[in-house]
C-alpha positions as a Markdown table, in Angstrom:
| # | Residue | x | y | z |
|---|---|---|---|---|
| 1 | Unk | 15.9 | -3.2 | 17.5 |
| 2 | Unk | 12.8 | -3.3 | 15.7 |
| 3 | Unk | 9.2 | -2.7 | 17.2 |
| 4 | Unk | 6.6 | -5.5 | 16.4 |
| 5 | Unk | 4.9 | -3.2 | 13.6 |
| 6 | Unk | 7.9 | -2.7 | 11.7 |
| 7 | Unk | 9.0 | -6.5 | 11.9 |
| 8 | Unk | 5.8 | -7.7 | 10.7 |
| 9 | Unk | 6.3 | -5.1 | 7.6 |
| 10 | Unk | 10.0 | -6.8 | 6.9 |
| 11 | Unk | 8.4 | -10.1 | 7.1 |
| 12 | Unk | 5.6 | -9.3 | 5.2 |
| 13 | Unk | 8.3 | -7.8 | 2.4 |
| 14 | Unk | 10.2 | -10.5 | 2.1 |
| 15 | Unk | 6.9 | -13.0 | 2.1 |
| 16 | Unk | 5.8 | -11.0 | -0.8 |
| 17 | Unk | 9.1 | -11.2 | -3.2 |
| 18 | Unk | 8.8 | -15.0 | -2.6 |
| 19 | Unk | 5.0 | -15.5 | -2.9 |
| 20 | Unk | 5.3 | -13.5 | -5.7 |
| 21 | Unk | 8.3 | -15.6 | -7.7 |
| 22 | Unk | 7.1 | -19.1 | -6.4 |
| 23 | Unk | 3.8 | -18.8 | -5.7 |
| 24 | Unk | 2.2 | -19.1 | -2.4 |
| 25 | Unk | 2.2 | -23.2 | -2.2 |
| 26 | Unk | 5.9 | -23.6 | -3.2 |
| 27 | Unk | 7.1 | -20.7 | -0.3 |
| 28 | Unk | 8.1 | -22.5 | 3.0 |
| 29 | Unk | 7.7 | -20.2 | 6.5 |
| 30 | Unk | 11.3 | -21.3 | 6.8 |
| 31 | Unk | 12.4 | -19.5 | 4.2 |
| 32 | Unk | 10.4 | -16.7 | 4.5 |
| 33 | Unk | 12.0 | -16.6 | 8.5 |
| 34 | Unk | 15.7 | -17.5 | 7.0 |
| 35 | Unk | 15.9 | -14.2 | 4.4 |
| 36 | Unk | 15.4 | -11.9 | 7.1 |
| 37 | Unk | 17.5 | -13.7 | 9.6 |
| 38 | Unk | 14.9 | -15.1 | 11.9 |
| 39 | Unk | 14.2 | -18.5 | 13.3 |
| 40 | Unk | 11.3 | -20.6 | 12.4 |
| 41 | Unk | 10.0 | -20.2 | 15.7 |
| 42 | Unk | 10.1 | -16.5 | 16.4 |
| 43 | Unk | 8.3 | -16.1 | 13.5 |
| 44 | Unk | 5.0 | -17.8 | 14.9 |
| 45 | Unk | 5.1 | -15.0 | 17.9 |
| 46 | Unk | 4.4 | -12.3 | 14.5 |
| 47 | Unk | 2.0 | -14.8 | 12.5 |
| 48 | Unk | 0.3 | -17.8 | 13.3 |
| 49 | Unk | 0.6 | -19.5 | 10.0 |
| 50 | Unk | 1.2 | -19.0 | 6.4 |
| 51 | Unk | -2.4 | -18.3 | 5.9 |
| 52 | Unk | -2.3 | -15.5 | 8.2 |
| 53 | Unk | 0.7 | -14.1 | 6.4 |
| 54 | Unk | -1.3 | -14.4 | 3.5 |
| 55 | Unk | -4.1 | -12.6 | 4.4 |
| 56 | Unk | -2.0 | -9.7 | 6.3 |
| 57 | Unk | -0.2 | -9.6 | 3.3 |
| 58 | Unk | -3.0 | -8.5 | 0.8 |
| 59 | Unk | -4.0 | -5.9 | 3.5 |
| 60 | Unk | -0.7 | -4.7 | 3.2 |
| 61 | Unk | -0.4 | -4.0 | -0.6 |
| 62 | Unk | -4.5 | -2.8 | -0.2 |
| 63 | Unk | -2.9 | -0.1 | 2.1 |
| 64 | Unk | -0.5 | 1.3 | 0.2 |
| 65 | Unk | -2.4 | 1.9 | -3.4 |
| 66 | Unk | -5.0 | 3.1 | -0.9 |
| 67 | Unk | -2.9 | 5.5 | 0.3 |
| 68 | Unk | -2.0 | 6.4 | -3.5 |
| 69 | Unk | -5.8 | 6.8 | -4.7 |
| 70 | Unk | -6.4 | 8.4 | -1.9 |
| 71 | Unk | -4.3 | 11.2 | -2.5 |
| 72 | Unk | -5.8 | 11.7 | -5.8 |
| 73 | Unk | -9.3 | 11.1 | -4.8 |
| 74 | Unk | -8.8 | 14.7 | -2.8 |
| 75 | Unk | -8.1 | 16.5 | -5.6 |
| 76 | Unk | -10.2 | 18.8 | -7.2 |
| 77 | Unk | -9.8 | 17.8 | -11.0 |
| 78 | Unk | -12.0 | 15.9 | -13.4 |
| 79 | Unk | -12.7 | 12.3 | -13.5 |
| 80 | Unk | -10.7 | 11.9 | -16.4 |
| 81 | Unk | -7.7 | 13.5 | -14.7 |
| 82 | Unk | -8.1 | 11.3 | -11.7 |
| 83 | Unk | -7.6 | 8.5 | -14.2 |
| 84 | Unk | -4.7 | 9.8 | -15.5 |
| 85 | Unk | -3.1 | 10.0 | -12.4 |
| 86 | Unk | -4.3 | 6.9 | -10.8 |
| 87 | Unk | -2.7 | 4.7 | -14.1 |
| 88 | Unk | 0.3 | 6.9 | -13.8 |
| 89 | Unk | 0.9 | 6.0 | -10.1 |
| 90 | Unk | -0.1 | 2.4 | -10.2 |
| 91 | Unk | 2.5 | 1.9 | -12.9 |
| 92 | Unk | 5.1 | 4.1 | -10.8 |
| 93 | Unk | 4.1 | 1.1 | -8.0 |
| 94 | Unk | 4.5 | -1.1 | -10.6 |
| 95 | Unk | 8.1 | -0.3 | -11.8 |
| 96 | Unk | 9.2 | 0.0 | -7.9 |
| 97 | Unk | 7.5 | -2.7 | -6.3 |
| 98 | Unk | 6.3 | -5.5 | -9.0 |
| 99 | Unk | 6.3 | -8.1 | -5.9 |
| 100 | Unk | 2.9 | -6.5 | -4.6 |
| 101 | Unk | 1.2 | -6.0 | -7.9 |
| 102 | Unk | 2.3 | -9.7 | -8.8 |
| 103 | Unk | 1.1 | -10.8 | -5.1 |
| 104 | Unk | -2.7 | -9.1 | -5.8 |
| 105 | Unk | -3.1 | -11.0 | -9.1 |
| 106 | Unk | -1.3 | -14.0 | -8.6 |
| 107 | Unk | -1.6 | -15.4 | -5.4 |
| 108 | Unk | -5.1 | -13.0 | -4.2 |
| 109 | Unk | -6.6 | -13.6 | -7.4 |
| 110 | Unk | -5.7 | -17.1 | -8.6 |
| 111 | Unk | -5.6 | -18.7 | -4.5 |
| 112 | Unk | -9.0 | -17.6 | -3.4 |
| 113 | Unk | -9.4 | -20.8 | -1.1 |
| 114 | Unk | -6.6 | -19.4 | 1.2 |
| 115 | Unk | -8.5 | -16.3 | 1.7 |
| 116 | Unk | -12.3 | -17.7 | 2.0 |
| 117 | Unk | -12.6 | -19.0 | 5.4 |
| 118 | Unk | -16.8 | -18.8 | 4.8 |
| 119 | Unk | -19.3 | -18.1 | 1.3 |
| 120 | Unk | -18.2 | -14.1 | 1.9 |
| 121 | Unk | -15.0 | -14.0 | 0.6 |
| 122 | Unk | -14.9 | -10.9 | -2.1 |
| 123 | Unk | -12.8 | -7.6 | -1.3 |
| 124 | Unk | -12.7 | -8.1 | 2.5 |
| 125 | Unk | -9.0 | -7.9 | 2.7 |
| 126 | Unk | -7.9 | -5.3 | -0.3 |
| 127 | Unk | -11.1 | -3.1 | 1.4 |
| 128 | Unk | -9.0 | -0.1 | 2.0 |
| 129 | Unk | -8.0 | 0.3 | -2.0 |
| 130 | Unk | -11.3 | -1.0 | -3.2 |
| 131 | Unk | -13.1 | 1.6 | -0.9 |
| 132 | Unk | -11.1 | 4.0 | -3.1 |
| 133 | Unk | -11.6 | 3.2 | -6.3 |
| 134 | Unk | -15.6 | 3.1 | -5.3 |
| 135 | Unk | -14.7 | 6.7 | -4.6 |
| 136 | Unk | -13.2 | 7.4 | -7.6 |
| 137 | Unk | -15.7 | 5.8 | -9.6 |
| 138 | Unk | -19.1 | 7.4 | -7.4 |
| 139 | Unk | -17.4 | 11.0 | -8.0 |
| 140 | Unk | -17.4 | 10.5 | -11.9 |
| 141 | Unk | -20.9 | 9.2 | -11.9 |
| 142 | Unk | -21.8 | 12.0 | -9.8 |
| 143 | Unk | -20.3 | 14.5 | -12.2 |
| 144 | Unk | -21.8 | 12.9 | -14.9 |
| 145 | Unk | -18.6 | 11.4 | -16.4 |
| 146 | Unk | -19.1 | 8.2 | -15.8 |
| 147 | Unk | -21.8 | 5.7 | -16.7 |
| 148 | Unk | -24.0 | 4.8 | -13.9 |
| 149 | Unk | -23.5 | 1.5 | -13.6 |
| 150 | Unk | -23.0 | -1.4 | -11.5 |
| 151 | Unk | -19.3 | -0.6 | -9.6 |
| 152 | Unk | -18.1 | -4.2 | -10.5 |
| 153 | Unk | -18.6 | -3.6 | -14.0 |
| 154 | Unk | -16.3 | -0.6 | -13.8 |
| 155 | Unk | -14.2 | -2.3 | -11.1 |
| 156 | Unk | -13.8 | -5.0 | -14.2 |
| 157 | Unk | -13.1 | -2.9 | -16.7 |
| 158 | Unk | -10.1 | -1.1 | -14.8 |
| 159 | Unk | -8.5 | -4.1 | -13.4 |
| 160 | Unk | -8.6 | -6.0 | -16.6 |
| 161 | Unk | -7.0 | -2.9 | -18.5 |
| 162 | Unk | -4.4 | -2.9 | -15.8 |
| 163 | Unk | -4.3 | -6.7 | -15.4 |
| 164 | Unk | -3.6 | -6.8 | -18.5 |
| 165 | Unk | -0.3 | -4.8 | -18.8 |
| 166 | Unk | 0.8 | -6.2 | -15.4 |
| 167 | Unk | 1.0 | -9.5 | -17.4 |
| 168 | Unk | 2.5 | -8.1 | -20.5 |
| 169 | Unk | 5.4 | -6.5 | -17.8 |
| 170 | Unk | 5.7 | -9.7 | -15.7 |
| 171 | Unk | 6.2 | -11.7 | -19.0 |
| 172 | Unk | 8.6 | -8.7 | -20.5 |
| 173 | Unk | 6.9 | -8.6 | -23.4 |
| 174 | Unk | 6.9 | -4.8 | -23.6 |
| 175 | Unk | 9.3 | -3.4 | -25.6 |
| 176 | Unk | 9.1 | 0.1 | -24.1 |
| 177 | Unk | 9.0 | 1.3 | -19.9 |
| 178 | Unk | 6.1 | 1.6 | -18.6 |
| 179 | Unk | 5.7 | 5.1 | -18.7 |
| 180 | Unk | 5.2 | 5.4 | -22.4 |
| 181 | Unk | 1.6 | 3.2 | -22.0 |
| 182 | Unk | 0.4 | 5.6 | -19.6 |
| 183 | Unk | -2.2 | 8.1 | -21.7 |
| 184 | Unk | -2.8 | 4.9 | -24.1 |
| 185 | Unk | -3.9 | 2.8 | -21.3 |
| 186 | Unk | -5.6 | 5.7 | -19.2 |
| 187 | Unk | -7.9 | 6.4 | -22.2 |
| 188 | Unk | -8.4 | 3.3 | -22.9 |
| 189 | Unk | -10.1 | 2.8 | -19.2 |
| 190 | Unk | -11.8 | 6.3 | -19.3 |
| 191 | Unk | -13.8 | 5.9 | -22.3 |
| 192 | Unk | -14.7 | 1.8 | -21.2 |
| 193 | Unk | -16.8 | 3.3 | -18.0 |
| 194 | Unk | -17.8 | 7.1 | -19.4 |
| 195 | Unk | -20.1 | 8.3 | -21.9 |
| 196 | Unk | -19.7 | 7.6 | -25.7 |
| 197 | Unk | -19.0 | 10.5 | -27.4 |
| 198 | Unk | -22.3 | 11.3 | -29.6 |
């Protein structure tokens, strides 16, 4: 039998294959509760709606690249390293989960009504990840390998780079793994928010 935590996870992994492949609007609770065997009814005593699924959802995925940056943001290597590693082990996530990358930009990114209850409704639920990339970025600054500059500016620049080849992926467009685009792409977000070389 399993405790409430780890039920909520296997909900939440199923929810996010389907939100992921149908979109948030076209997934029914009931058949989120029928892949994993449960009734439509004991599935309310974990979430109160599909909102709320949602939302734990997106704090779920937030965790676990958290976790990820995390790890790197403890080491004691340059910026540019950090980079390097970060790109590496988002598209590691990538290749072994593309349901949580395809949640974040698809239905966190392109349904921001089901996640603004009030006018505040920017990182609040990926805070864990985006607390970590802040990190990330305030070290670089700090050692003078990064450009001091507004954090969504940066924030823009490494999403889009990475939002960009999560597309390329999802559309399987890329004729090679994505391994091979991991120095390309990891330079190509180091020199967007460091220095220009004189």
């Amino acid at each position: 039998m399993l405790n409430k935590n780890k039920k909520e996870n296997l909900i939440i992994s199923s929810a996010l294959k389907m939100f992921s492949k149908n979109g948030f609007y076209n997934t029914k609770v009931a058949d989120v509760a029928k892949s994993i065997g449960m009734s439509v009814g004991n599935f309310y005593n974990y979430f109160p709606s599909k909102n709320s699924l949602a939302k734990s959802s997106i704090v779920f995925v937030s965790k676990k690249l958290a976790m990820k940056l995390k790890y790197i943001n403890e080491q004691e290597i340059s910026s540019k390293q950090k980079i390097n590693l970060f790109v590496k082990s988002y598209l590691v996530f990538l290749t072994k989960h593309p349901e949580m990358i395809n949640y974040f930009f698809k239905v966190y990114l392109g349904n921001r009504e089901l996640f603004c209850e009030n006018e505040d409704c920017g990182f609040e639920f990926a805070k864990e990840f985006v607390d970590e990339l802040k990190k990330m970025i305030d070290n670089g600054i700090e050692k003078k390998e990064f450009v001091n500059q507004d954090f969504f500016i940066c924030f823009s620049c490494i999403a889009g780079i990475l939002g960009g080849i999560t597309f390329l992926n999802s559309e399987n467009v890329l004729d090679k793994d994505l391994e091979f685009y991991v120095d390309s792409l990891s330079i190509s977000i180091y020199k967007s928010i460091s220095y220009p070389c004189e």
